[in-house]
C-alpha positions as CSV (number, residue, x, y, z in Angstrom):
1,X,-3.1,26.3,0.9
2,X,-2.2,22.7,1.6
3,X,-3.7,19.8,-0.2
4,X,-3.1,16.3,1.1
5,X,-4.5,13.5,-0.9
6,X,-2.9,10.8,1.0
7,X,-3.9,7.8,-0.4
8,X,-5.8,9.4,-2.8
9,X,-3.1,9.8,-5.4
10,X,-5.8,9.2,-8.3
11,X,-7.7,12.1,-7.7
12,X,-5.2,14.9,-8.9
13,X,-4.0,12.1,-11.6
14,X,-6.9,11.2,-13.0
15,X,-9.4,13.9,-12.2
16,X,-7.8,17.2,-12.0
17,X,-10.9,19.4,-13.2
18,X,-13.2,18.0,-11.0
19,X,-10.3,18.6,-8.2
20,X,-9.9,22.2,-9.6
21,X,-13.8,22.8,-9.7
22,X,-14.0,21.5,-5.8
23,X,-11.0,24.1,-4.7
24,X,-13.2,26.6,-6.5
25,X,-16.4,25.9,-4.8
26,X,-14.4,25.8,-1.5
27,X,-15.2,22.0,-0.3
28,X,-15.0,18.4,-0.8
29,X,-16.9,15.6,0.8
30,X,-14.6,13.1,1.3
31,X,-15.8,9.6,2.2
32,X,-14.3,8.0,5.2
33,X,-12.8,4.2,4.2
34,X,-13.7,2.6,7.6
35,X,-16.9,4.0,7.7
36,X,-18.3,4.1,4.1
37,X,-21.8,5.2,4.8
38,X,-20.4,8.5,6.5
39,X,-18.8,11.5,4.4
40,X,-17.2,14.6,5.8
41,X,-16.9,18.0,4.5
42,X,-13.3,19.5,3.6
């Protein structure tokens, strides 16, 4: 598996459960930064 965080560098830093709990479940919605109101699914 690859994980990319890009600019998200915080997220393995600073939350590395949740992180781990999200690989577990199998997704991630990941909010897009020009368009705040829209989230996709990973």
């Amino acid at each position: 598996m690859i994980l990319t965080t890009g600019q998200r560098t915080d997220i393995p830093a600073f939350f590395p459960e949740w992180l781990a709990n999200r690989i577990k479940e199998g997704f991630v919605l990941v909010r897009n930064p020009y368009f705040p109101n829209f989230a996709s699914q990973s």
